[in-house]
Structure formats: C-alpha cells, structure tokens
N, C-alpha and C positions, 0 to 999 in steps of 0.2 A: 580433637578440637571440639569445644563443647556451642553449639549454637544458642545465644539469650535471644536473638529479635529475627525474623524472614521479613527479607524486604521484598523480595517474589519469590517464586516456585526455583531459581537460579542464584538467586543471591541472599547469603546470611549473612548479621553480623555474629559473630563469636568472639570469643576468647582463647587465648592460645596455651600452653603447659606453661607460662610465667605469668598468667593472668591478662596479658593487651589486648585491648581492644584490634579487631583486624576485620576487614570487609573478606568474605570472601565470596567466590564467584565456582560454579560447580553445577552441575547438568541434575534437575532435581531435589537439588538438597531441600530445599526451603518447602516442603512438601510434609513436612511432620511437623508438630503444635510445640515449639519448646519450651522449655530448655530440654536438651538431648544432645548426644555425643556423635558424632560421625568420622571416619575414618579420615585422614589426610587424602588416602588413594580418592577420594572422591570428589577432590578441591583442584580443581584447575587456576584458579590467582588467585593471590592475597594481597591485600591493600592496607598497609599501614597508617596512623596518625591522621585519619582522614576525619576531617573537621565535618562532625552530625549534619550541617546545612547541606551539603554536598552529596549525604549519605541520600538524602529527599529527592534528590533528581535522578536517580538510576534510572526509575521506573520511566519518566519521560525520554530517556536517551536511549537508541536500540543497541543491544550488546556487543554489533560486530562495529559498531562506531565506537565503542569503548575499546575495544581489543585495538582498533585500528589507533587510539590516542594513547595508549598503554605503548605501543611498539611504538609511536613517534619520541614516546617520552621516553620511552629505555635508549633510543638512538640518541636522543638530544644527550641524554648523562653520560653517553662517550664522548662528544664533542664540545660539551660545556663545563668549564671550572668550576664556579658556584653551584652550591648543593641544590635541588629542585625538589620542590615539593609533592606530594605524592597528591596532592589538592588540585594538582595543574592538571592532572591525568582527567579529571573529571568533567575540571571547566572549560578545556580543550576541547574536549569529545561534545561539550555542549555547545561550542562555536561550530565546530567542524557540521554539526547535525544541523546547526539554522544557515550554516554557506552550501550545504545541499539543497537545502528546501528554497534558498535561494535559485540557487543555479534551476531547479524544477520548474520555477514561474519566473525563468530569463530576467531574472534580475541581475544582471552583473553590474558591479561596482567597479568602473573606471577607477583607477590608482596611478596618477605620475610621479609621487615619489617612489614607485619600487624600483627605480635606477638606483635611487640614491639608498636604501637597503642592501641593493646588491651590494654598492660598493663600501657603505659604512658597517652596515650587519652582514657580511659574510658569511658567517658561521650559521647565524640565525636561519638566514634565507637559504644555504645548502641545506638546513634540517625543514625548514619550509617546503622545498621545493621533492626534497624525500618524501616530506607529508603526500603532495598531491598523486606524486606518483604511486605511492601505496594503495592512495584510494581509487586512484583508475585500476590497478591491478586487481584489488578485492572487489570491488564496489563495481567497477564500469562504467565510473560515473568520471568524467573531461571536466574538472574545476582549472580555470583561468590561472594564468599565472601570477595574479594579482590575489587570489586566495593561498599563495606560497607565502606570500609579500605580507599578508593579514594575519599569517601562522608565525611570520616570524614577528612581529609587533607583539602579538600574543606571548611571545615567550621572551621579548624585550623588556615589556612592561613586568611579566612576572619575575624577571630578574632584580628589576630594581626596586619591586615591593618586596624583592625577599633580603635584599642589603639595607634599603633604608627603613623597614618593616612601613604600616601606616602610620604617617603623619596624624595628631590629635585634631589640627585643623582641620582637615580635610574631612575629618566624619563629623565635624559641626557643618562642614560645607553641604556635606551631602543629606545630612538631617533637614537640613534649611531646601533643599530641591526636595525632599522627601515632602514638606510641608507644603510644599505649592502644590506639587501634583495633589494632594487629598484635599488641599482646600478648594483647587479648581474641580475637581469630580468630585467633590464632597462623598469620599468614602475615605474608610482607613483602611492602609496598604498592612497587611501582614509581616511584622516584622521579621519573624521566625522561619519563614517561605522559602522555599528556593528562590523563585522569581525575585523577591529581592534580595539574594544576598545576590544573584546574577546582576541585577540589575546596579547595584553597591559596587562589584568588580569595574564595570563598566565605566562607570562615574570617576574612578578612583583614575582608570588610565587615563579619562578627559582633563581630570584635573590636573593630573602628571604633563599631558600635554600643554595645557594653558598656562601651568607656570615654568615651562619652557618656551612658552608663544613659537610652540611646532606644530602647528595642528596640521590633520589631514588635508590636503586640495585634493579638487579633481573635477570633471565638467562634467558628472553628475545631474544635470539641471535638467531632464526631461523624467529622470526617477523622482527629484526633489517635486517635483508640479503634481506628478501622479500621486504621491503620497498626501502633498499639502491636500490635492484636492476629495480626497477617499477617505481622509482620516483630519478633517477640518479643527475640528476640536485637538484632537493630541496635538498637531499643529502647533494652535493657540499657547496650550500648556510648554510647549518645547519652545516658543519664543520667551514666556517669562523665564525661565529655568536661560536662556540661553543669556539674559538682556543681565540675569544674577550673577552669572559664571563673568562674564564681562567687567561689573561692577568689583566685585571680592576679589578677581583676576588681575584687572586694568590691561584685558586681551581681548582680542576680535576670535572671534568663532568663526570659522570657515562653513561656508554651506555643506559642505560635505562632513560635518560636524553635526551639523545643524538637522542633517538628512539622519545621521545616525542616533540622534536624541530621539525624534518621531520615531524610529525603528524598535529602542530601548522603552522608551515610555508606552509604545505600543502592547509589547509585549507585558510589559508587569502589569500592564490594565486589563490585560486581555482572559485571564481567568478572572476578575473580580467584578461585581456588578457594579459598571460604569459607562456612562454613554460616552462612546467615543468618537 
C-alpha cells in the first residue's frame, strides 16, 4: 500500500493496488516523508470513502475513542438494514469524545424522552446501550443511560440523512445561521474546518427535528443558567439563530435545544479568535 499524505505518526492516507483512496491506521507508519510503500502486515484498520473533512479531525479525537466507535459501528451493521456510512465512524467517535468530557465536568444532560426511544428505536438503543457498556469496559469511564439514548439519536438522524441524502433547503438554512454567528462576532467561520463541518452535522439534525416539531425536552434549567451565564454572548448569538429556526420552521425550540445551540456555537468559536 503506497502512503501520499501522514496525518500523524499512526495514521496515513494511502492508496490501495486499485488506486482508492483509504485511511489507514498502523502503530508507526506515518513516521517516514512520502510517498513510500509499506507492508499491509503493518496496517491495523482501513477506512474507506471517507469524506477529507472528517479525515481533519483524527488528530483532535484519541485513537482508543475511534477503535471504540469503529466497534459500535461494525455492531450496528449487524443490526441495521440500511447501509452506513464509514463517515459515522468518525463523527460518532467525535460525540462519544465531547459526552466524556462532559461526564468529566458532571455535566449530565437529563433526557425524558429516552422511554420513548427505548420503545420507538429499539434497535438503535440496544446498539446505544452496547455503546456505553463498551466504554465502561475499555475506558472505565460510567456514561448515563441517557448517553445510550444520545447514541442512538445519533444513529437515527444518520439513517435518515442517508435515505433522504440533504435537503438543498436546509444548507441555505444553515448558511443563513452560518451568517449570523460571523456577523454577531464579526469573524469568518472557516468553511473548510472540521469544527464546521461538525458544527453543519449538528444543525442538519436540529433541523430534521424542527420540521418534525420533535425537539428534544428535559428540566435541564440549572446547566441552561450556568452556561447562559458563563458564556453571555454565545447566549445572545444562540437566541438569534434560535428566534430564525423558529421563523423559516413555524416551530418552538425547546430549551434543551436552546442549551445545545450554546454548546454547538461554543465550540466552532472556540478555536477562532472571537470574544465569547
């Protein structure tokens, strides 16, 4: 397998003996200047058709959090019809990574509909609930039963952006929230980013939910205060973005919506220089 680009000392992209592009992941590899040829014996996983954005966040996600969303995602495609995309493995591992660092600074996010998961997503939330227990197993790390319940939403929502692909609307929608946050912090957001193409994922489910008027509840209101008040400005910017989805929707956002916008808009501000 011939390596063109090292994303670190463990991870190359290569080419394969038909020319594909493939990630692959190997103790080492990415330790020599390419292009150069390396043995298969020395490639522990390959990762097909993975979309370049996604290829950008390796480096931010630790590798036993990707092994550990690799094995969710090989489980889910025994229990799932619809084909999945090798794109989820990524963006999975980069949920799984910020509901740790949650759990770290006791943030847990209360969740009342994960009854109604259990009993509508079945399947989903049996692979949810696999997830958690993996990561107690590797990790030793006690994630809530409501991070089962947020795994399986995760793999709900990418079900149905993979039948309905995205709607043309919905990326004018999210161009149009794209444009407030940089006119309210008067910067420009890197389109090219991971952080936003994370941030784009995110948006895409919100909207998926507002034009089903299913948004999330939950009595979240003592994290919602702490953040309003820590993060005043993102705040601000999450109630225009909130007051738009509303208007182009003709849907109420649920505070615990409302707490995840601040969370979202957080984050993509949060490498760029913007007072927040």
């Amino acid at each position: 397998m011939k390596v063109i680009k090292n994303i670190n000392n463990n991870v190359s992209l290569c080419l394969d003996n038909n020319n594909n592009e493939v990630v692959a992941f190997g103790k080492g590899i990415g330790f020599t200047k390419p292009p150069y040829e390396i043995p298969v014996s020395q490639i522990q996983r390959t990762y097909y058709d993975i979309d370049p954005v996604y290829i950008s966040m390796i480096n931010d996600i630790p590798i036993d959090i990707i092994e550990i969303s690799t094995q969710i995602i090989e489980f889910a495609r025994t229990q799932i019809e619809s084909p999945i995309s090798s794109n989820i493995i990524f963006t999975l591992a980069d949920h799984i990574n910020f509901a740790i660092q949650r759990y770290q600074k006791n943030m847990n996010i209360k969740m009342p509909i994960i009854y109604d998961i259990e009993h509508l997503y079945e399947i989903e939330m049996k692979i949810g609930l696999k997830a958690i227990a993996l990561i107690k197993k590797k990790m030793e790390i006690y994630l809530p039963r409501e991070e089962a319940a947020y795994i399986a939403i995760h793999l709900i929502n990418a079900e149905s952006m993979n039948k309905n692909n995205v709607q043309r609307i919905d990326e004018q929608h999210i161009q149009e929230m794209t444009g407030i946050i940089e006119k309210y912090f008067q910067f420009v957001i890197d389109k090219k980013g991971f952080n936003y193409s994370r941030f784009v994922t995110h948006m895409h489910y919100l909207l998926k939910r507002g034009q089903n008027h299913h948004m999330i509840q939950s009595e979240n209101v003592e994290l919602f205060d702490i953040l309003k008040e820590n993060y005043q400005k993102t705040y601000e910017c999450s109630i225009l973005i909130k007051n738009y989805i509303e208007k182009v929707l003709d849907c109420s956002l649920s505070q615990e919506e409302c707490l995840y916008l601040i969370l979202h808009i957080n984050r993509l501000c949060s490498r760029e220089d913007c007072n927040q």
